[in-house]
C-alpha positions in Angstrom: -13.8 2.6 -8.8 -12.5 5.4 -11.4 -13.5 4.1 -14.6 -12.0 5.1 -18.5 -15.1 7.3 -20.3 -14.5 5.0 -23.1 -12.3 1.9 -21.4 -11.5 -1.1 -23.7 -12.1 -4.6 -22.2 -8.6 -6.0 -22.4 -8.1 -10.8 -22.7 -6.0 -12.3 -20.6 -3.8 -13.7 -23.6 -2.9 -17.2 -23.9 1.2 -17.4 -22.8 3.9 -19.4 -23.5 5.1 -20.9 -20.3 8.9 -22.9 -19.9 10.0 -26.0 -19.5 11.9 -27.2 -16.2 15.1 -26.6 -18.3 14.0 -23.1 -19.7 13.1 -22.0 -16.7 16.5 -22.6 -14.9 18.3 -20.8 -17.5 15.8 -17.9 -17.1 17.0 -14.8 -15.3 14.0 -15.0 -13.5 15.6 -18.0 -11.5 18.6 -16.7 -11.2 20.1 -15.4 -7.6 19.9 -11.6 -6.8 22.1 -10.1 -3.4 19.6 -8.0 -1.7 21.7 -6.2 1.4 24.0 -8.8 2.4 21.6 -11.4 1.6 20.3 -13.6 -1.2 17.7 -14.1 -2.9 17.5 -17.4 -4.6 15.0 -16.1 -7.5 13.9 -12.8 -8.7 10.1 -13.3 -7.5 8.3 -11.5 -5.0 5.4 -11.1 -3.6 4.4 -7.7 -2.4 2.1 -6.6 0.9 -1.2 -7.0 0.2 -3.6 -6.5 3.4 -5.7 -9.2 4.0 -7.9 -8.2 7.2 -7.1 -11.4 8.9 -5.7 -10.0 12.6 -7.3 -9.2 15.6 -8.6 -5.8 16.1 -6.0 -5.2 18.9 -3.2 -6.2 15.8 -2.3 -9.7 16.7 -1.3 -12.5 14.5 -4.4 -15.0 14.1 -4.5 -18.5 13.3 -5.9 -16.9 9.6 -2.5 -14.8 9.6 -0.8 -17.8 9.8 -2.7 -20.0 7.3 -2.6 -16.6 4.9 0.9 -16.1 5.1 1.9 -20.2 4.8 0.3 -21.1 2.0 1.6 -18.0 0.1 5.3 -19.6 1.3 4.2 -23.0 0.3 4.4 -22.0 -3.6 8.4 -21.1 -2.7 8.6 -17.1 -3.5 12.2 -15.8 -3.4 10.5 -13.0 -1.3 7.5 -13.0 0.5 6.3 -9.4 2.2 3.9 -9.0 5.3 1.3 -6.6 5.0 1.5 -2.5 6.0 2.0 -3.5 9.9 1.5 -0.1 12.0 3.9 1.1 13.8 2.3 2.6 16.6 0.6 1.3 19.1 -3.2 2.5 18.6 -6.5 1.2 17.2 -6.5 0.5 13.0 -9.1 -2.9 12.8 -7.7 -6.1 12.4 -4.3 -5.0 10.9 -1.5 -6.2 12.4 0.5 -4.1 14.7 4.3 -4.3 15.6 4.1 -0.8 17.9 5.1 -2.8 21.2 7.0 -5.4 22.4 3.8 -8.0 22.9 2.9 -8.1 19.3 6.8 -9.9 19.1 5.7 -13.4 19.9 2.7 -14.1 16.9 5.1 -12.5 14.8 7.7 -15.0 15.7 5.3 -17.4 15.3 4.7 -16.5 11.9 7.9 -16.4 10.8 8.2 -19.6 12.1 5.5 -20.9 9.8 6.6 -19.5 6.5 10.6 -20.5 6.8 8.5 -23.8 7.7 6.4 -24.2 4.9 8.5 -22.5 2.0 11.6 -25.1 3.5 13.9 -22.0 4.4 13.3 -20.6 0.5 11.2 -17.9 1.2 13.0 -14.5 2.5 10.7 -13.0 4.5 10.6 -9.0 5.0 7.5 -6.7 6.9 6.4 -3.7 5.5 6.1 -1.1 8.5 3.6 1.8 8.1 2.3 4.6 9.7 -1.1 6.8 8.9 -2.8 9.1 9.9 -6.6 10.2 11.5 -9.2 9.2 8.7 -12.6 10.0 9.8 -15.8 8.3 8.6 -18.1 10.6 6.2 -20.7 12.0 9.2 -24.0 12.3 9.1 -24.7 16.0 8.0 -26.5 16.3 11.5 -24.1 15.2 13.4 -21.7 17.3 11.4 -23.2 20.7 11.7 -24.2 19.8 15.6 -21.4 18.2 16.6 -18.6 18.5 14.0 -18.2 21.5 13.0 -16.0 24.3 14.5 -17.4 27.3 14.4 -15.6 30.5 13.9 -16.2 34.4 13.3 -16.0 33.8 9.6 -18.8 31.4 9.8 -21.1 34.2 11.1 -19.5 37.2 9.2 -20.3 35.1 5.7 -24.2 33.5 6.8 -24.7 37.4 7.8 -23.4 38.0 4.1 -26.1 35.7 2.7 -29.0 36.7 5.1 -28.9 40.2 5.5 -29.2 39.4 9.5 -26.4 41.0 11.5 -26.4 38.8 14.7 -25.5 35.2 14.6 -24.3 35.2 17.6 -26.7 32.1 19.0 -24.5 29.6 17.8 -27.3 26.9 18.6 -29.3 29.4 15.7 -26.3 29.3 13.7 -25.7 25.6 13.2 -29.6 25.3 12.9 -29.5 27.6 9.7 -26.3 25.6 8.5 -28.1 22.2 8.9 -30.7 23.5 6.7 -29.1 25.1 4.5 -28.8 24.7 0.7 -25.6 22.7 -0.4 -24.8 26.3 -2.2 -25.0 28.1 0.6 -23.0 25.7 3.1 -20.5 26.0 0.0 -20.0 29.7 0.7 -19.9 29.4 4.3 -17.5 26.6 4.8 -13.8 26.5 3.5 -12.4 24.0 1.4 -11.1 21.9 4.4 -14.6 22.1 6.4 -16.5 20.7 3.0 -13.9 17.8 2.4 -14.5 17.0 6.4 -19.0 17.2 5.4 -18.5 15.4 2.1 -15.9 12.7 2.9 -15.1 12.6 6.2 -12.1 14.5 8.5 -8.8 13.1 7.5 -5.2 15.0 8.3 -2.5 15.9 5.9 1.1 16.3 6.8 1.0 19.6 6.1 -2.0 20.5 9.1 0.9 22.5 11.0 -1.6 23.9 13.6 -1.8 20.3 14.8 0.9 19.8 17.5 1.1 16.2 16.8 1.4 16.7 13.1 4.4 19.2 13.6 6.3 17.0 16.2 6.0 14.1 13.2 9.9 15.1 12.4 10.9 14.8 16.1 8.5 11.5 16.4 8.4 9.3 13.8 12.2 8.2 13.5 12.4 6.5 17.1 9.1 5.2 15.8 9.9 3.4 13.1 13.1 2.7 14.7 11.9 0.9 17.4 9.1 -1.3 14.7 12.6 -2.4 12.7 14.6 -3.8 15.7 10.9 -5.5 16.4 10.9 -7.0 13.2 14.4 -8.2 13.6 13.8 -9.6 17.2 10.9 -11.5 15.9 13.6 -13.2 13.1 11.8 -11.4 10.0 14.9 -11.0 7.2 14.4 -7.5 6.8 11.6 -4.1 7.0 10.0 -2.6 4.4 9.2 1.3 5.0 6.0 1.9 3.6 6.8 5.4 1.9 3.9 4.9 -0.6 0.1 5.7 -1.4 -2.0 7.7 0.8 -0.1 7.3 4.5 2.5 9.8 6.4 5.9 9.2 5.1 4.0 9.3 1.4 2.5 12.6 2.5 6.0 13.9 3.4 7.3 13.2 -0.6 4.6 14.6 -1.7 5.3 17.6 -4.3 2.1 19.0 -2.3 3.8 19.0 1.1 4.2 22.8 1.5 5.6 22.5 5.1 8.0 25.7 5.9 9.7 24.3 8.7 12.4 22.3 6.5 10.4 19.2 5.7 8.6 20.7 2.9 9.1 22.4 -0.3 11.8 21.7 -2.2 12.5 17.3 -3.3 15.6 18.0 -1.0 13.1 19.0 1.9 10.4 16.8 1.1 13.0 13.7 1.0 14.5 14.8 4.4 12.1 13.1 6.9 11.9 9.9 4.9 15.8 9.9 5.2 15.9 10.5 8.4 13.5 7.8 9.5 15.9 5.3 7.5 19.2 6.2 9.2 17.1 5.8 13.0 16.2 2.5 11.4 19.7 1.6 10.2 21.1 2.7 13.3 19.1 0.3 15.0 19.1 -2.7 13.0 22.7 -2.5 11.9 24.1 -2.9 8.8 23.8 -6.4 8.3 20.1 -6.2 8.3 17.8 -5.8 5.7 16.1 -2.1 5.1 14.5 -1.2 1.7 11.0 0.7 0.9 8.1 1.1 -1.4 7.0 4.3 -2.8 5.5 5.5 -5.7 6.6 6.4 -9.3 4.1 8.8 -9.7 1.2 10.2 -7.3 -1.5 10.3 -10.0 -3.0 13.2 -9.2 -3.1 17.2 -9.6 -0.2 18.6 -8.1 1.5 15.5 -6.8 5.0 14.0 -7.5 5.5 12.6 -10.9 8.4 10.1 -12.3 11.2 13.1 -12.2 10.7 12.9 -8.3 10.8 9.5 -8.3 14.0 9.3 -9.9 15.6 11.8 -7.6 14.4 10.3 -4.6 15.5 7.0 -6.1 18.9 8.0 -6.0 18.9 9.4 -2.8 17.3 6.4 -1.2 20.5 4.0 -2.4 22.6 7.0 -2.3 21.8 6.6 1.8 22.0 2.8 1.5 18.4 1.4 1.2 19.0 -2.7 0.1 15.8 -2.4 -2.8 13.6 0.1 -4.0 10.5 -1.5 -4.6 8.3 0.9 -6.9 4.0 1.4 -6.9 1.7 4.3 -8.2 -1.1 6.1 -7.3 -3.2 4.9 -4.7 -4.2 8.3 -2.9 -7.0 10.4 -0.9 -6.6 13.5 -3.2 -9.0 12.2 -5.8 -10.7 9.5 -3.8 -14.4 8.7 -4.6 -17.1 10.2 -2.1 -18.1 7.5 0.6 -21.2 6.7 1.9 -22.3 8.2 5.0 -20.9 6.2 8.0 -17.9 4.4 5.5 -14.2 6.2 5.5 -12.7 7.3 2.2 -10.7 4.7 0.1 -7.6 6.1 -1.7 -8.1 3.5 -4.4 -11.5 4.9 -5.8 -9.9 7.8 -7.9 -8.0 7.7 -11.4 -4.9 7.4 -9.1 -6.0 3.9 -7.1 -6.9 2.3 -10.9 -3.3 3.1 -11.9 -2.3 1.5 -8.9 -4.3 -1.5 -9.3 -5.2 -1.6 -12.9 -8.1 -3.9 -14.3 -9.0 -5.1 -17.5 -11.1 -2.5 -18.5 -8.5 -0.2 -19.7 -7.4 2.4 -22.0 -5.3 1.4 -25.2 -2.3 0.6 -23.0 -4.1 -2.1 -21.1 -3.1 -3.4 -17.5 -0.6 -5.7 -17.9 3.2 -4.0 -16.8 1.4 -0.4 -16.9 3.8 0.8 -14.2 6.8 -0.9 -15.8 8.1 2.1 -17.9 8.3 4.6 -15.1 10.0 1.5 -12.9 12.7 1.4 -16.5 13.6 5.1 -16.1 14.1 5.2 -12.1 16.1 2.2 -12.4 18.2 3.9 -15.4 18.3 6.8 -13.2 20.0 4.5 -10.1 22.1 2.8 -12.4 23.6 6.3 -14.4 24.6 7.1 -11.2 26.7 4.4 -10.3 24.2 2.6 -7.5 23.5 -1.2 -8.1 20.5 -0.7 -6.0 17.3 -3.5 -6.4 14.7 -2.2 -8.2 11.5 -4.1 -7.7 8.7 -4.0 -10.4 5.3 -4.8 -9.9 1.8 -3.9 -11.3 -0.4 -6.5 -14.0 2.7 -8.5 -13.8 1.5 -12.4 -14.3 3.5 -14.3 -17.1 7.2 -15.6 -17.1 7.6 -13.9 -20.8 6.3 -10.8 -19.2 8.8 -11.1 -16.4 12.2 -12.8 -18.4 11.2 -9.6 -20.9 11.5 -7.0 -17.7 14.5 -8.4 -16.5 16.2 -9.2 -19.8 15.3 -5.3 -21.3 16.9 -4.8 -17.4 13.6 -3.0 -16.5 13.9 -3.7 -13.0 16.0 -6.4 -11.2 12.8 -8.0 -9.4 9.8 -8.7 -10.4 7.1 -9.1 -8.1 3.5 -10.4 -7.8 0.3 -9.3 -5.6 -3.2 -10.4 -7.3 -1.8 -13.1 -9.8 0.1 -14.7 -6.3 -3.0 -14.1 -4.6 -4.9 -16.2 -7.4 -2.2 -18.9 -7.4 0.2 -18.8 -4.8 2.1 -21.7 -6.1 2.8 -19.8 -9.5 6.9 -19.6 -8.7 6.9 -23.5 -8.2 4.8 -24.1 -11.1 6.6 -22.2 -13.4 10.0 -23.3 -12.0 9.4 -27.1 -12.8 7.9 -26.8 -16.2 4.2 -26.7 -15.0 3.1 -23.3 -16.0 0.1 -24.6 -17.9 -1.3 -25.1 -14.1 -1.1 -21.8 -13.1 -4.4 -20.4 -12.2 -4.2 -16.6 -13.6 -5.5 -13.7 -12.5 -8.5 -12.1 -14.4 -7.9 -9.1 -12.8 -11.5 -7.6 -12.4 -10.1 -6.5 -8.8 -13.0 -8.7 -7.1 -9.9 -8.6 -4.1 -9.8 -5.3 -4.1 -13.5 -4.5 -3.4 -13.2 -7.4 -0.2 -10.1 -4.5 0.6 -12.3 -1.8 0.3 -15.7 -3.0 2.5 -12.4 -4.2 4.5 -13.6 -7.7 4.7 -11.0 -10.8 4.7 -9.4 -10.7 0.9 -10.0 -13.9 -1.2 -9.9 -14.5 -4.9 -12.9 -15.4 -7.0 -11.0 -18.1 -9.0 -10.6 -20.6 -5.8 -12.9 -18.8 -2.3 -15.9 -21.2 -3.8 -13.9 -24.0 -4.6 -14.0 -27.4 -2.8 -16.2 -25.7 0.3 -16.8 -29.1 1.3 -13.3 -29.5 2.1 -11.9 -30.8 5.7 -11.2 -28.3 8.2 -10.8 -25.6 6.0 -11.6 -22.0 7.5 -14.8 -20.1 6.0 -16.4 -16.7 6.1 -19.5 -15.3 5.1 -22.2 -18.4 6.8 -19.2 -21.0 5.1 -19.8 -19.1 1.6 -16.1 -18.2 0.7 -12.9 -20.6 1.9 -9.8 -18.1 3.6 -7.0 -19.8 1.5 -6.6 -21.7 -1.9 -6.9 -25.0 -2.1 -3.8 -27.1 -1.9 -1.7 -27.9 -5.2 -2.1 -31.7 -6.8 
């Protein structure tokens, strides 16, 4: 993980937390209309992946368990992990790109309207992604790998002095043993990422039929996933427009595509647009459709806030029911993997500012994100939209979160790691119990489970009460799947 040269270790400082009475005059506990629904409570919980499904994309028993205790501690809004949308291999994430994933996702809908007694709105976040390649072996690359073109021989000709490289056995011989200098000067920019990191496609790869039909492709797509979602009785979608995946790729100020999807914000924003009205025209109006993407990419030549804001206009300008807001979170500046591992986009200066830890700069962790959320909201509201805006980021007090909404920051505030340390935070807080809330340290000991992609747990409670009946385990019974249960 990116660090600061000279990070400052940040205290989780002591809070002052309501009584029953404070808490129901809060505006944190106060109603919010989200589409034609709404919300009982400004709290929410956003996707977080917790590697729990099958590796076909079905909803497991641990899906279920995950996703009910979560609803247990009564969210206003509870949202189901980056679900593909297609129907291909991606590990045990769930899947909603055909009709028989519908059934364990009814099932788990049934289970959180069950266990939060009909409090918890429940929306899925619906993603697509794609190829990421594992880093090779540099054998394998130059043997098997690598494409090799005229270029290739015309610059190892350069370096040797030795006309024919035709053999192209010889060739990828020479390459294989060749200094890291030299392979630099052979290979293009593209060819080293694919060596160093591993192969991974960009939205801009236009010489990849599949990558130039995305326009044509992706709105049915989508479309489809949403009236999935609704089928299966989920309360709304999510479109995951955010971090390192397609539609993400497609705002991108570094999509340069020339066939009308690139370029300018008002090209860039066109795809995204257009995968929202096949969505809305599938789902009707009545139904829930909002998104997350990013207040700022975080890295060289990427979209900042001034992007944000104009696509955040043209999201509720369209009709999107929230806007829920991230950052960072991206390939582009992505930490080199090991050999045989795939490259996380939460390695680089762009994943800490997505999920910030303690060891910080001056600014600390706690709300980083908040400011950039305060002038896309302003942005929505100057132009006459009354749009949700959704914060979230280091978020894990009720001051910090009456201060957001009382400074009208954003008009939700939501909660990933401190809800994952104590899913029963809303309730706590809501009854004058606050003092019990387990918080969040955030060292990001989740996010390295994400990263080795092994089931996410929270070093506060995954070793507590291992002894416990017919709890489920991982790791030889070292680390409990869920929380423990609440007094």
């Amino acid at each position: 993980m990116w660090k600061f040269a000279n990070p400052i270790r940040h205290r989780i400082e002591e809070t002052k937390w309501p009584t029953a009475e404070e808490a129901a005059r809060s505006l944190l506990y106060t109603p919010v209309k989200i589409g034609r629904l709404e919300a009982r409570s400004r709290t929410w919980v956003p996707a977080m992946v917790p590697w729990r499904a099958t590796e076909d994309g079905f909803v497991t028993q641990q899906n279920l368990d995950w996703y009910g205790r979560f609803a247990q501690g009564r969210p206003a809004v509870l949202v189901v992990e980056a679900t593909g949308v297609r129907d291909i291999p991606s590990g045990p994430l769930l899947r909603i790109g055909d009709d028989r994933f519908i059934p364990g996702l009814k099932k788990l809908v049934e289970v959180v309207k069950e266990a939060s007694g009909g409090e918890t709105l429940l929306f899925i976040q619906i993603i697509d992604f794609l190829s990421v390649k594992r880093r090779p072996e540099r054998a394998k690359y130059f043997q098997r790998f690598l494409q090799i073109r005229e270029q290739h021989r015309r610059a190892v000709a350069e370096i040797t002095g030795e006309a024919d490289w035709s053999d192209e056995h010889k060739l990828r011989n020479f390459l294989l043993n060749a200094s890291d200098e030299v392979v630099s000067a052979v290979l293009d920019e593209r060819e080293r990422e694919a060596l160093d990191f591993g192969y991974r496609e960009r939205v801009t790869d236009m010489h990849l039929q599949h990558i130039r039909e995305l326009p044509r492709e992706l709105p049915p797509i989508f479309a489809a996933a949403a009236e999935r979602a609704r089928e299966a009785g989920f309360d709304g979608v999510e479109l995951h427009y955010a971090h390192a995946y397609t539609m993400a790729g497609f705002l991108s100020a570094q999509n340069n595509r020339a066939d009308g999807y690139g370029g300018s914000r008002e090209n860039r924003i066109r795809l995204p647009l257009e995968v929202y009205r096949a969505v809305r025209e599938r789902v009707g109006t009545d139904y829930v459709v909002g998104l997350r993407f990013l207040a700022d990419e975080v890295i060289a030549g990427g979209s900042r806030v001034e992007d944000a804001r104009y696509y955040a206009v043209e999201f509720a300008r369209a009709g999107f029911d929230f806007l829920s807001l991230s950052k960072g979170g991206k390939f582009e500046d992505a930490q080199q993997p090991k050999v045989g591992q795939a490259v996380y986009p939460y390695t680089g200066q762009s994943g800490y500012e997505c999920m910030p830890t303690v060891l910080s700069d001056e600014a600390g962790p706690f709300g980083r994100s908040v400011p950039l959320v305060a002038s896309i909201k302003r942005a929505v509201n100057d132009a006459r939209f009354t749009t949700p805006v959704v914060a979230t980021g280091g978020i894990s007090t009720f001051a910090q979160a009456e201060e957001i909404l009382r400074l009208a920051q954003a008009d939700i505030v939501g909660m990933a790691r401190q809800a994952l340390a104590d899913p029963d935070w809303f309730i706590k807080v809501k009854i004058g119990r606050g003092n019990e809330v387990r918080r969040c340290t955030y060292t990001n000991y989740c996010e390295a489970l994400d990263q080795a992609h092994r089931p996410v747990t929270c070093k506060l409670w995954d070793r507590v009460n291992l002894d416990e009946p017919g709890i489920a385990t991982v790791d030889d019974g070292r680390r409990r799947l869920e929380p423990p249960a609440w007094g």
